[in-house]
C-alpha positions, 0 to 999 in steps of 0.5 A: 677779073674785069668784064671781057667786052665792055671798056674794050674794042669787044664792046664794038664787035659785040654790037656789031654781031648784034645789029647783024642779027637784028638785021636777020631779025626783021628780014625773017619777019618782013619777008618770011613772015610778011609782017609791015616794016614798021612792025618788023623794024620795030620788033627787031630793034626792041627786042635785039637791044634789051637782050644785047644790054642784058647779055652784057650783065650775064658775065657776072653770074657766069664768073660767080658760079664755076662749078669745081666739078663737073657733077656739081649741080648747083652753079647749073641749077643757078644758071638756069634760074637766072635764065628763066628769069632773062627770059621773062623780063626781056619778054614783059620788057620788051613787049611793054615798050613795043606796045607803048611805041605803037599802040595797034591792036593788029600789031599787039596781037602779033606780037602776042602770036610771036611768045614762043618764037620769042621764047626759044630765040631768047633762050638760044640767046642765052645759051649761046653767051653764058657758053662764050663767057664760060670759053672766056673764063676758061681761056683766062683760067688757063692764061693765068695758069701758064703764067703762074707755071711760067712764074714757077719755072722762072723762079725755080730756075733761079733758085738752082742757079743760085744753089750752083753758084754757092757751092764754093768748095769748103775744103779750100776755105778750111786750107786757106785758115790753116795757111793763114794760121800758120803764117801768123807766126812764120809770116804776119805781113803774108798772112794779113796780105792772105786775110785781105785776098781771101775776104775780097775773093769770098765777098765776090763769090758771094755777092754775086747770086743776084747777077747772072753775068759779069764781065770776063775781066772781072772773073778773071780778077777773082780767079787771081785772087783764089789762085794767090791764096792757094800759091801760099800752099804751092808755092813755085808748083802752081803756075798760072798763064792768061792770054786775054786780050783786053777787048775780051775782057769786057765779053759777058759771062755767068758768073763764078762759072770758071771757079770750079774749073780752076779749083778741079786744075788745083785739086786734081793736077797740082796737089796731087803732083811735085813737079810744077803744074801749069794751069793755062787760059786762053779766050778769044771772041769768034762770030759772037761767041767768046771762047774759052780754053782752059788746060792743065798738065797733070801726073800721070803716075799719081792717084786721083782723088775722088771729086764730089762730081759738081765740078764739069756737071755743075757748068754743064747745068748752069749753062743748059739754064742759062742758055737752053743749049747742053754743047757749050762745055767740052773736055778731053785728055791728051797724053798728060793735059787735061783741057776744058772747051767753053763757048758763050753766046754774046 
């Protein structure tokens, strides 16, 4: 921790205060007191600038005797002692410069007269910045604890989100083996072409936990994929529509943040349905924000199934992270359409 005055503008403001009380110094002596100029500018300036330079090395002491709890007595003890001994050099200093500069027995006997004075000046001196550098050492202490809690809550707030964005459901993984074993022997090119979608949607999926954002084109691209593998299982029962013009898809967006929503429209509307399913996206750009819709039919007569509940919740808190605002995600059901509303901010 460097010094707080020296080696900065503070250097200058300090000596400046100085000279002020320098100039109250030898206005108390030469007006109040009547003493001669030359003693009064002298005396000033002496005494004023060998405490200005020692206050300056106070800082050291200061820094090295925090006391950790307010009963403890030994960095207080430390303090004063140090004080005690300010004052007796600055004095013995300070009075051996004065008398080698004018050498006037009126004059020495004075000064000799003017101890005490000096005594509770210096010490008011010394109180007055051992306590500026403890506010110092306080405002610094409590600066550097907010950027450490800052630096916390930074990193914190990375690690949910990359907790969030790794909850891949584990059940389309397990299917998609499944599918791709049993094409093996019914249908070796659709399994190798399965293989092929399956590792490149996964290496996408995985590879992103350092990016915040990505492009809407390429999240557009993996969604294909996932929904690709998953048309091995479905076959003619999953649909998939996508109305984005090519501009949009250039719109940033966190990423992997339409996979849940996509996988609850295959879980929820066409695995649990005989009839076709269409799942539909729609986004467009308006006044900064890309808007998103995404809604699919589902069966009314079938019995839903039980989600772990990170799907809409999962969302809801990246985007609360990532954005500080909890009304960017909406939903609604509509006779047999179940929709999903997204706002991001560009």
């Amino acid at each position: 921790m460097k010094h707080p005055i020296l080696g900065s503008i503070a250097t200058a403001y300090y000596f400046l205060i100085w000279a002020f009380i320098a100039a109250a110094h030898f206005t108390l002596l030469y007006l109040h007191f009547n003493l001669s100029w030359q003693f009064s500018l002298t005396n000033s300036l002496i005494f004023n600038l060998i405490f200005a330079c020692m206050g300056l090395g106070f800082w050291y002491p200061v820094k090295f005797s925090i006391p950790k709890d307010i009963t403890e007595k030994k960095p207080f003890l430390s303090l004063a002692s140090t004080g005690i001994i300010t004052l007796f050099l600055w004095i013995w200093i300070s009075t051996s410069i004065f008398h080698f500069i004018i050498p006037n027995e009126d004059y020495q006997q004075a000064l000799d007269n003017a101890i005490l004075w000096h005594i509770i000046s210096g010490s008011f001196y010394y109180t007055v910045i051992v306590l500026v550098y403890y506010l110092i050492l306080y405002n610094q202490n409590l600066q550097t604890q907010k950027n450490r809690q800052l630096q916390l809550a930074t990193e914190a707030k990375a690690a949910e989100l990359r907790m969030l964005k790794s909850q891949i459901n584990p059940h389309f993984i397990f299917n998609s083996l499944n599918s791709i074993n049993s094409l093996t022997l019914s249908d070796p090119p659709k399994a190798r072409q399965m293989i092929i979608n399956l590792s490149s949607f996964l290496r996408y999926s995985i590879g992103k936990d350092n990016k915040e954002t990505n492009n809407l084109g390429l999240e557009l691209n993996n969604i294909e994929l996932y929904l690709a593998i998953e048309k091995v299982r479905f076959g003619n029962r999953l649909c998939f529509n996508c109305e984005v013009p090519e501009p949009v898809k250039a719109c940033k967006i966190p990423n992997l943040l339409l996979q849940p929503l996509i996988e609850n429209a295959v879980k929820h509307g066409v695995q649990e349905s005989i009839d076709t399913i269409n799942i539909d996206l729609v986004a467009s750009l308006e006044h900064d924000s890309l808007h998103i819709c995404i809604q699919n039919n589902f069966d009314l007569e079938a019995v839903p199934q039980k989600g772990s509940g990170i799907g809409l919740q999962n969302i809801k808190q990246r985007l609360l992270l990532i954005y500080n605002r909890d009304d960017l995600i909406k939903h609604q059901i509509t006779d047999n359409i179940f929709e999903v509303t997204l706002e991001i901010p560009q």
